[in-house]
N, C-alpha and C positions, 0 to 999 in steps of 0.2 A: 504494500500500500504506500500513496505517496504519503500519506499524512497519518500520524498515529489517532487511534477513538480518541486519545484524549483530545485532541487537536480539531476534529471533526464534531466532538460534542460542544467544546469551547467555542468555535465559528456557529455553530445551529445554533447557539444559544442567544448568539448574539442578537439573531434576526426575529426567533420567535421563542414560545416557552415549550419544551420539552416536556411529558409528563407520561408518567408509567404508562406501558403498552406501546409510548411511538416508537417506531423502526428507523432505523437511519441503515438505508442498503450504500453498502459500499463500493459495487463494483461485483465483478467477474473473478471467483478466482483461480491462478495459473491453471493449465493445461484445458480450459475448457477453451474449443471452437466454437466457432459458429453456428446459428441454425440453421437447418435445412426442413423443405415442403416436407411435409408428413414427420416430423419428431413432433414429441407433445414434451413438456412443458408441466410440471406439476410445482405447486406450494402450499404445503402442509402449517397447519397453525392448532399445535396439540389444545385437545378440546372443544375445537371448531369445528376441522376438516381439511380438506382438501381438492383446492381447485387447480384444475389438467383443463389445458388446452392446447389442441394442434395446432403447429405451424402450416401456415395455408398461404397459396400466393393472390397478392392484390386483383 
């Protein structure tokens, strides 16, 4: 990462308030590629669920 959490929670803070539950996504990290048509896509959030979606072209 270029910038440590502490560093990305100090700048978010600046602009707005933070408060339990927000996510602050960082990026990609190493070795993952690109998407390609027909890979799906999943984001699990324990005690919610899980939302999948396929990659589809415009």
């Amino acid at each position: 990462m270029a910038r440590s959490v502490a560093e990305l929670v100090a700048h978010i803070s600046e602009a707005m308030t933070l408060l339990p539950g927000d996510v602050i996504l960082t990026g990609t990290p190493a070795g993952v590629g690109p998407l390609n048509i027909g890979d799906e896509v999943a984001v699990s959030v324990e005690g919610i669920g899980t939302l999948a979606n396929k990659v589809v072209k415009r």
